[in-house]
C-alpha positions as CSV (number, residue, x, y, z in Angstrom):
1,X,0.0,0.0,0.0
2,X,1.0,3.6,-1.4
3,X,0.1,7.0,1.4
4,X,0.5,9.9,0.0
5,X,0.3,12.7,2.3
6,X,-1.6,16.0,1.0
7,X,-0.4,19.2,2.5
8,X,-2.7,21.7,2.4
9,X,-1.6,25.1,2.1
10,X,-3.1,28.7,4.0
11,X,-2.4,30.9,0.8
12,X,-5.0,33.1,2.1
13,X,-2.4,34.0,4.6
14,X,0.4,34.8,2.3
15,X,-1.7,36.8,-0.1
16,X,-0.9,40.2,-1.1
17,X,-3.3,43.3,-0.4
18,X,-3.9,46.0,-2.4
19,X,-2.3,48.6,0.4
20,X,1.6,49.0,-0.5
21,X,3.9,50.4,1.3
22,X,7.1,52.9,-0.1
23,X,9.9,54.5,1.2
24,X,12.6,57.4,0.6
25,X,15.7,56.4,1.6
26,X,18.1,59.8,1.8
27,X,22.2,59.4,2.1
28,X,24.4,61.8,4.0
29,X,24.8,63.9,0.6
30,X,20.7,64.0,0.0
31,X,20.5,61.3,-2.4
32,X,17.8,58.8,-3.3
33,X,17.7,55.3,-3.4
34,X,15.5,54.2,-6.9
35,X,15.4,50.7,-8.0
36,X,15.7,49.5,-11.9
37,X,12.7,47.1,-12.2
38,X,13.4,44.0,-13.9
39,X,11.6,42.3,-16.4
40,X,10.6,39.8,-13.4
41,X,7.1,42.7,-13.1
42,X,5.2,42.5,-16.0
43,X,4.4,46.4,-15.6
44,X,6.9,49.0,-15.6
45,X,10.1,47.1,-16.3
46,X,13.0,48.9,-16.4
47,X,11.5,51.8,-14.8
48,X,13.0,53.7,-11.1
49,X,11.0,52.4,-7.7
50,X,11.5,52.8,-4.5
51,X,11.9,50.0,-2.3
52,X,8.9,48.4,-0.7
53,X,5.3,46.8,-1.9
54,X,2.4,45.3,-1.0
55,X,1.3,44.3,2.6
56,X,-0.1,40.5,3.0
57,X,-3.0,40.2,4.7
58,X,-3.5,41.0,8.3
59,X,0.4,42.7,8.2
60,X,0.8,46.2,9.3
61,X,2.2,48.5,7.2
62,X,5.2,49.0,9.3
63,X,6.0,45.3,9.3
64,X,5.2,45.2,5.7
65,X,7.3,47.9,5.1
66,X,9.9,46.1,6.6
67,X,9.7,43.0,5.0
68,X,9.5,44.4,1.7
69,X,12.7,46.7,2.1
70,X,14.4,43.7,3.5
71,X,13.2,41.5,0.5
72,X,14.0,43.7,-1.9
73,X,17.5,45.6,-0.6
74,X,18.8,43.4,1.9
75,X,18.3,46.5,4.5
76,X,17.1,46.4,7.5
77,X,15.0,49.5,8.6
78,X,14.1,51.1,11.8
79,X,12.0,53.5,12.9
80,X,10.6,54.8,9.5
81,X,8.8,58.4,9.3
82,X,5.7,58.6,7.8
83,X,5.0,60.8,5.1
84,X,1.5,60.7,3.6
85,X,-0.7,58.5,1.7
86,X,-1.9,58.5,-1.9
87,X,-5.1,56.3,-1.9
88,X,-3.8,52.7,-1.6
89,X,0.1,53.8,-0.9
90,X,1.6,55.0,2.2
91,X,5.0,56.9,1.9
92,X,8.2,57.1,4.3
93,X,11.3,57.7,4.8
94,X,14.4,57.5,6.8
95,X,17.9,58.3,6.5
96,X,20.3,55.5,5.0
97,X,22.5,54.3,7.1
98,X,25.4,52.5,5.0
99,X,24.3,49.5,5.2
100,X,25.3,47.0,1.9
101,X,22.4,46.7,-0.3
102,X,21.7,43.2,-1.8
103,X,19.3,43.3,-4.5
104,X,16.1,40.8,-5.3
105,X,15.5,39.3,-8.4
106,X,12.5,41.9,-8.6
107,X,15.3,44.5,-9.8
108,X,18.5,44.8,-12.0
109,X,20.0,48.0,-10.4
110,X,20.3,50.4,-7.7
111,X,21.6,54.0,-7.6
112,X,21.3,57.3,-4.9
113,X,19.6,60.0,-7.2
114,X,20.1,63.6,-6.6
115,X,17.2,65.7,-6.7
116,X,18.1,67.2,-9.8
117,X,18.3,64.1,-11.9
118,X,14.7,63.1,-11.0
119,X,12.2,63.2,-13.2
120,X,9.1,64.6,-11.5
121,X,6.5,62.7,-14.1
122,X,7.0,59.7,-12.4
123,X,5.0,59.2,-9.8
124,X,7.8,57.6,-7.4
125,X,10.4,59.6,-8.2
126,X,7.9,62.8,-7.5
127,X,7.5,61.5,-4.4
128,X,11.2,61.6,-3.7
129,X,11.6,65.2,-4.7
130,X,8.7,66.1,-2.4
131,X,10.6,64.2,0.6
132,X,14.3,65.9,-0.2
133,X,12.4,69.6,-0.3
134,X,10.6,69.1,2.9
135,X,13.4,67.5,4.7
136,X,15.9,70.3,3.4
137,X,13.1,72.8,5.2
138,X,13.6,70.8,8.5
């Protein structure tokens, strides 16, 4: 006699939300971190992001937050200041703290921007440029 054992998995659990979370990350000379997206996303390859995501269900957005910079960067965040949010996606951002960044297969590059070579038509990189004015106020 053959038993098979069936797993049954909770992907309920696991499954992505439609909240995502962002966040500006500044260096010491008032750079931004932006992220090439690879071909891995269907939308929007080869286009500048800023670390983060979605949220799984029943995550907060801090955690989420977390997770997805970790996922993404390798980095490990703390204490992230919020910034606004647009509709489904909540903005922060935190100083950068030297730590090495490791990149995901969800993007091909990395590179700290200055405020001058964003492009304020995308939406992301907006963002940014929003962040490194107010911050320069503070």
């Amino acid at each position: 006699m053959i038993r098979i054992k069936i797993i049954v998995e909770n992907k309920t659990k696991d499954k992505d939300v439609d909240s995502v979370a962002k966040i500006v990350i500044v260096d010491v000379k008032n750079r931004v971190l932006m992220l090439t997206r690879s071909s891995y996303h269907k939308k929007y390859a080869g286009e500048l992001d800023l670390p983060g995501g979605h949220l799984k269900k029943d995550e907060s957005v801090i955690k989420g937050l977390e997770r997805e910079v970790r996922e993404e960067t390798g980095l490990n965040i703390k204490n992230p200041i919020f910034y606004k949010t647009i509709k489904n996606k909540h903005y922060y951002y935190i100083k950068y703290d030297s730590q090495p960044i490791k990149l995901s297969k969800e993007h091909t590059d990395y590179k700290f921007y200055s405020k001058k070579s964003l492009n304020s038509d995308n939406k992301f990189e907006k963002i940014a440029i929003d962040i490194l004015e107010m911050i320069k106020n503070d």
